[in-house]
Legacy VTK file of the C-alpha trace (Angstrom):
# vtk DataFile Version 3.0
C-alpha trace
ASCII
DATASET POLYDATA
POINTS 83 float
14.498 13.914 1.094
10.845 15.827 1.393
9.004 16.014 -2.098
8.156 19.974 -2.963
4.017 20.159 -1.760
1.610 20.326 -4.889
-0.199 23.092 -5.869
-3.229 23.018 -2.978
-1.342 20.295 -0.387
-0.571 21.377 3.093
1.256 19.483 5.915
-0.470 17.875 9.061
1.952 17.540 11.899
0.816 14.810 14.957
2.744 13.330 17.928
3.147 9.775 17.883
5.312 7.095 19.792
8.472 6.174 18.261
8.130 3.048 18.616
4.452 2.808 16.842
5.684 5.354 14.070
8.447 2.627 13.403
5.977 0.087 13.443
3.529 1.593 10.734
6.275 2.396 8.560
7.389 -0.965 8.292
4.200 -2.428 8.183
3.118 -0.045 5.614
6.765 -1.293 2.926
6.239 -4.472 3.762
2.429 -4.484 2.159
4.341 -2.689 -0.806
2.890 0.523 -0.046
3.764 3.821 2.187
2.531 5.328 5.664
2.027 8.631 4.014
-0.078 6.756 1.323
-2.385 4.693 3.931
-3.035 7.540 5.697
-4.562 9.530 3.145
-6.481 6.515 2.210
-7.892 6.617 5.851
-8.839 10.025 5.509
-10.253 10.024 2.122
-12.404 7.135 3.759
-13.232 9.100 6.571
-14.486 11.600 5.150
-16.890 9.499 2.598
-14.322 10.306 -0.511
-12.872 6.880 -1.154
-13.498 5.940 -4.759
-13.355 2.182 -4.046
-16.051 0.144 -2.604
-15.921 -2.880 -0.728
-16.874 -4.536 -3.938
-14.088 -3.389 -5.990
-11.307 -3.711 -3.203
-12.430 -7.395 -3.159
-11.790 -7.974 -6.924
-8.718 -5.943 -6.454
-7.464 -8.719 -3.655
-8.576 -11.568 -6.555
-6.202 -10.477 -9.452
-3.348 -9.693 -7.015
-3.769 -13.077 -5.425
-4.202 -14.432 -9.077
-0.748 -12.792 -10.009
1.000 -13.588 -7.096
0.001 -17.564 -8.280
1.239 -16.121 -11.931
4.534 -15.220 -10.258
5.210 -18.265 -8.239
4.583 -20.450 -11.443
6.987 -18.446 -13.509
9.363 -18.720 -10.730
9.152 -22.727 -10.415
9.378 -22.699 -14.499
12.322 -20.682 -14.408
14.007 -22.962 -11.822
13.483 -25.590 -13.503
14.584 -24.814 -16.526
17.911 -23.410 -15.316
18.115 -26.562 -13.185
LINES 1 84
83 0 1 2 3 4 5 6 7 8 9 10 11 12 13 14 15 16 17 18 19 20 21 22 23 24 25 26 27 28 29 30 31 32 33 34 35 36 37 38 39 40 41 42 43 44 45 46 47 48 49 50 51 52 53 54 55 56 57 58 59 60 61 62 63 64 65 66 67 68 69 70 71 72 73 74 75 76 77 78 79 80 81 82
C-alpha cells in the first residue's frame, strides 16, 4: 500500500518496460535497498546534492565488508558450538 506524500513531496510518473521495471526492483531488494530509494539517490546526484563523496562511499563499502566478515564468523561460531 502507497505511503501518504510528506509535507513538500510530489509524484513523478515515467513509462518503463515491464520487464526492466521488474528487473530494477529486484535488483534494487536484493542489494538490501529499494527502487524508489536508488532513484532519488540518482537524482540527488544529478543534480550536485548528494551528501556523500566518493571518499566516504568507499569507507562505507569497508565497514560493511568488515561486518559482513563479523557475520560470517559469528555464524561459523554459532555452528560450531551447536554442533
Amino acid at each position: 500500500m502507497p505511503r501518504n506524500l510528506g509535507e513538500g513531496e510530489t509524484q513523478m510518473n515515467f513509462r518503463i518496460p515491464e520487464e526492466k521495471k521488474d528487473a530494477f526492483i529486484k535488483k534494487a531488494k536484493a542489494s538490501g535497498t529499494s527502487a524508489s530509494r536508488l532513484l532519488l539517490e540518482f537524482i540527488d546526484s544529478y543534480l550536485g546534492l548528494s551528501p556523500k563523496n566518493d571518499e566516504e562511499i568507499e569507507v562505507i563499502k569497508q565497514k560493511v565488508a568488515e561486518l559482513e566478515e563479523w557475520r560470517e564468523r559469528a555464524e561459523t561460531i554459532l555452528g560450531e558450538l551447536a554442533a
